[in-house]
BAKOL-699233 format. One record per atom (N, C-alpha, C): residue in one letter; x, y, z negated. Coordinates in pm, whole numbers, plus 50000, padded with zeros to 5 digits. Each point is the difference from the previous one (the first is absolute). Layout:
% residues N
AXYZ
...
***
This chain:
% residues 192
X858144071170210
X499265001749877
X500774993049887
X500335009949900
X500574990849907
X498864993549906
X500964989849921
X499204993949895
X498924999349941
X500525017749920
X498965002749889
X499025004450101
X500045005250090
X498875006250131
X499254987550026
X500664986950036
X498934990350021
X499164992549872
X500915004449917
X499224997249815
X498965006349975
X500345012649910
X499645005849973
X498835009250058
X500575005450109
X499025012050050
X499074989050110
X499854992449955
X498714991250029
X499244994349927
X499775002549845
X499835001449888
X500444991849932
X500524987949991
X500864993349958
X500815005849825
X500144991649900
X500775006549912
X499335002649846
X498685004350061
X499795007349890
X499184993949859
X499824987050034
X499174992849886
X500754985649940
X500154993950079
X500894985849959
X500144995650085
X501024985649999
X500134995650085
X499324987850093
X499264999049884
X498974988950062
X498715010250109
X500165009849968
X498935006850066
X500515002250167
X501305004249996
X500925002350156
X499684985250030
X500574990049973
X499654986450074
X498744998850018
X498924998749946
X498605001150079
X499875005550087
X500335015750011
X499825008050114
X500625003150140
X501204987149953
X501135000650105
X499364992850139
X498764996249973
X499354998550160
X499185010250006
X500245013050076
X499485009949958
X498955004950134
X499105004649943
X498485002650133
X500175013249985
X500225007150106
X500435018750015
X498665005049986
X498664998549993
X498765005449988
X498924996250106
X501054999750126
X499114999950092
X500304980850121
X500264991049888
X500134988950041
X501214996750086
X501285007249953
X500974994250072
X501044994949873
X500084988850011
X500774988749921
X502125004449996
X500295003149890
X501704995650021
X500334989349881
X500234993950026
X501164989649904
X501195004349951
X500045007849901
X501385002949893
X500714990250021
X499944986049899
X500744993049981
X500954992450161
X499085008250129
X501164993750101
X501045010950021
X499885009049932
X500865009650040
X501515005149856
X500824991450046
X501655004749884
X499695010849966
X499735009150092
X500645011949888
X498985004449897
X499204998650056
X498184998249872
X500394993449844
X500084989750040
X500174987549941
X501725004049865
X501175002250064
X500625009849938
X499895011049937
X499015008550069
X499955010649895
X499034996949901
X498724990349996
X499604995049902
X500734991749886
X500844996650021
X501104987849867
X500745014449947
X500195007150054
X500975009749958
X499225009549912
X498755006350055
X499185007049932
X499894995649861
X499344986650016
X499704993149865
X500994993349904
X501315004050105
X501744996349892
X499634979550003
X499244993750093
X499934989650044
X501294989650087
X501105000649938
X501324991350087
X500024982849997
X499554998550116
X500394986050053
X501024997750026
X500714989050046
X501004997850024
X500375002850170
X500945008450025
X499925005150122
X500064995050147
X500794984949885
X499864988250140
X498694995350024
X499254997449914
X499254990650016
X498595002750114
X499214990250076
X498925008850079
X498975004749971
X499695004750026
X498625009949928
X498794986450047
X498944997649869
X499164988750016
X498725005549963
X499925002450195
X499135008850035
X498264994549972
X500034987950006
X499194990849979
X499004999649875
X501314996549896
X499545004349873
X499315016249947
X500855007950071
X499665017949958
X498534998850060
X499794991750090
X498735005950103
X498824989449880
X500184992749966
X498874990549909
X500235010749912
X500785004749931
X500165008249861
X499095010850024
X500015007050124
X499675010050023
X498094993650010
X499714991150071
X498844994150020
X499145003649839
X500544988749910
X500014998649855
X499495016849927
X501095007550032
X499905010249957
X498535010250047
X499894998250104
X498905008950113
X498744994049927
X500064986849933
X498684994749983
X499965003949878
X501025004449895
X499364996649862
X499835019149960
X500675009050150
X499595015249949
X498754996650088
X499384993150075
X498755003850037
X498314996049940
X501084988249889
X499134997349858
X499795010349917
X501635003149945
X499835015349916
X498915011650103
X500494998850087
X499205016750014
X498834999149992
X499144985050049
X498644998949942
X499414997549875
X501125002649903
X499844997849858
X499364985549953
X501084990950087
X500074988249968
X501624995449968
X500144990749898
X501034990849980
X500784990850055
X501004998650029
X500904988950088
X499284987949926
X500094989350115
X499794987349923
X500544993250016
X499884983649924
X501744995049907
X500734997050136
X499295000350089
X500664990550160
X501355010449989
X499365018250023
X500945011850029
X500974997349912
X499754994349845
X500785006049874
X500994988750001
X499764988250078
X500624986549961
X501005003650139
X499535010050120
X501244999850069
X500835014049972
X499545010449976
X501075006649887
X501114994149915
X499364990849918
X501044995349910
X500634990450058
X499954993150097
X500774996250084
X501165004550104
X499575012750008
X501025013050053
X500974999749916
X499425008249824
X500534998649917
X501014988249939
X499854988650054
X500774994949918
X501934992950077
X500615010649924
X501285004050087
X501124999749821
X501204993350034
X500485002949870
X500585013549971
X499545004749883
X501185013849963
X500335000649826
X500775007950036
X500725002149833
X499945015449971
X499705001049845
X500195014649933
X500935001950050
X500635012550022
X501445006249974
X499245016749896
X501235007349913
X499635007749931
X501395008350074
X499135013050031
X501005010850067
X499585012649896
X501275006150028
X500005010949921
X500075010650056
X499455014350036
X499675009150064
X500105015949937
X500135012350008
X500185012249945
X498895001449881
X498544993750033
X499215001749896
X499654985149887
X500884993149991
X500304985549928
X499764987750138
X499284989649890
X500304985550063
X498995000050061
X499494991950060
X499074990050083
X500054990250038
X499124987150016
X500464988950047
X499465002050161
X500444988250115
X499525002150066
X500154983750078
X499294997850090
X499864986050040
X501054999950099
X500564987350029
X501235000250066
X500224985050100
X499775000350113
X499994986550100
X501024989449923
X499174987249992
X501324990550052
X500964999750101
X498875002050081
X500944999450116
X498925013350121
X500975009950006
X498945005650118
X499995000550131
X498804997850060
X499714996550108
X498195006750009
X499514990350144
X498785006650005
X498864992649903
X500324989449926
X499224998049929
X499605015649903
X501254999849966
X500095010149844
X499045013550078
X500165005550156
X499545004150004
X498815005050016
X499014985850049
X499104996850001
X499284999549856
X500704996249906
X499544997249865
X499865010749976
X500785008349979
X500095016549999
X498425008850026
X499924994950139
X498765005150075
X498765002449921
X499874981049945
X498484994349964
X500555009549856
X500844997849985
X499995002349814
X499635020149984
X500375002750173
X499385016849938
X498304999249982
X499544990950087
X498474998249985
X499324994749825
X501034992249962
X499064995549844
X500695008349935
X501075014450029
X499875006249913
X499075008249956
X499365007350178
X498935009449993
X498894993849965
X499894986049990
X498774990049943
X500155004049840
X500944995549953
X500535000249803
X499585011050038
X500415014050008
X499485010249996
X498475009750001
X499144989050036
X499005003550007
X499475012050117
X500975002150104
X499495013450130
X499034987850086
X499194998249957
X499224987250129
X499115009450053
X499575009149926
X498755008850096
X500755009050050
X501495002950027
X500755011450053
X500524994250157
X499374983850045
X500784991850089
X498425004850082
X500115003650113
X499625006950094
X500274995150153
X499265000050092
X500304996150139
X499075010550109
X500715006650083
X499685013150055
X498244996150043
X499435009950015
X498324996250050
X500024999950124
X500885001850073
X500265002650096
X500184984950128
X499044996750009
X499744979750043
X501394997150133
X500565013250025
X501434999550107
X500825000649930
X500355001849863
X500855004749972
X500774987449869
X498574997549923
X500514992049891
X501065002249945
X501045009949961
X501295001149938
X499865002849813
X500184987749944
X500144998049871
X500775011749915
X499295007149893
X500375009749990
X499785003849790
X500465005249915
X499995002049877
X499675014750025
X498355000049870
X499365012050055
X500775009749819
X500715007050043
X500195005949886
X499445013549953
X498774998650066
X499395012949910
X499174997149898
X499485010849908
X499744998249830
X498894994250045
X499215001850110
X498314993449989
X499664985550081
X501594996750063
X499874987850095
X499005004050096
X499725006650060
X499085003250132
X500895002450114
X500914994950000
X500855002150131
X499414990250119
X499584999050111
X499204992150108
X501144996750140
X500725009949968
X501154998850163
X501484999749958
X500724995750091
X501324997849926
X500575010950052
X499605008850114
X500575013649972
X498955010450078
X499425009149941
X498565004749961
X499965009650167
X501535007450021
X500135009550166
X499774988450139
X500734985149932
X499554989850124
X498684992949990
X500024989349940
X498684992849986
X498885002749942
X500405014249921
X498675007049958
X499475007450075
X500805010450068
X500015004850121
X498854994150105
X500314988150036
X499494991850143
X498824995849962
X500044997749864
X498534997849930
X498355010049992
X501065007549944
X499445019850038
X499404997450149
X500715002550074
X499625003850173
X499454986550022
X500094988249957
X498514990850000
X499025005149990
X499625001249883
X498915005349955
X499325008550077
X500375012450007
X500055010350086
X499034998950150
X501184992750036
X499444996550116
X498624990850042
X500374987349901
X498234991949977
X499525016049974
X499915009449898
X498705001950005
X499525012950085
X500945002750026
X499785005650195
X499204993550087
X500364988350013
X499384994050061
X498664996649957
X499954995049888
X498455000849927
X498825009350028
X500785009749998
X499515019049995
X499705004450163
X500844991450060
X499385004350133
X499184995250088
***
């Protein structure tokens, strides 16, 4: 299986990067547990996806990703109840956050841009990286778009991007699916 197969086509990718690290302890629907972050090539095709480069020597601090990821799981399961991180979450964010970097100004086919640039990179920067995609979608105001499947096996943190925010499953043929033939079946059983 390559890469993008263990990335991507496991849904991986498509919202930020703080959202893949939450979900990288991932519950398949029906209560069977995998750990991303123990697996390289996961873990690779996530830094790469998100253009995330550590330093290639250095060891992956698995420790830290797994609290980050903790951190993270708690403050989308605030948002999705349309509650607020509190200062405990925000004081260890900015503690993620605080990593040195410098402007650099690059120039590109459609003009300039600045863009933030490591002191030194490593897994801090990329860690900083992580938290800092989360207070962007915070500055941004998507807090009612931060979503966690209804699905009580499944929990996979998810950005609901439709115009009415009524999205309930993180993918509507699986966990909506199993939800469906719940139902179903209770009331079969009810009925009979």
């Amino acid at each position: 299986m390559t890469q993008r197969d263990i990335f991507q086509a496991k849904g991986f990718g498509n919202a930020a990067p703080w959202i893949d690290l939450a979900n990288s302890e991932e519950w398949d629907g029906f209560g069977k547990r995998t750990e991303h972050l123990a697996n390289p090539q996961w873990l690779t095709a996530f830094l790469k996806h998100w253009k995330l480069h550590p330093a290639p020597s250095s060891a992956v601090p698995r420790r830290e990703l797994a609290e980050l990821r903790s951190l993270l799981r708690r403050v989308a399961e605030k948002l999705a109840a349309g509650r607020s991180p509190g200062s405990a979450e925000l004081s260890k964010l900015n503690q993620a956050l605080k990593v040195p970097a410098r402007q650099k100004l690059v120039q590109n086919q459609i003009g300039f841009r600045t863009e933030l640039v490591p002191v030194k990179s490593d897994w801090s920067w990329a860690i900083a990286r992580i938290a800092a995609s989360l207070g962007e979608m915070l500055a941004k105001g998507d807090l009612q778009r931060i979503k966690i499947c209804a699905n009580s096996d499944c929990r996979w943190i998810f950005h609901d991007p439709t115009k009415a925010r009524i999205k309930r499953w993180c993918n509507d043929r699986t966990c909506g699916n199993r939800a469906r033939v719940r139902r179903a079946r209770a009331a079969r059983r009810r009925n009979a």
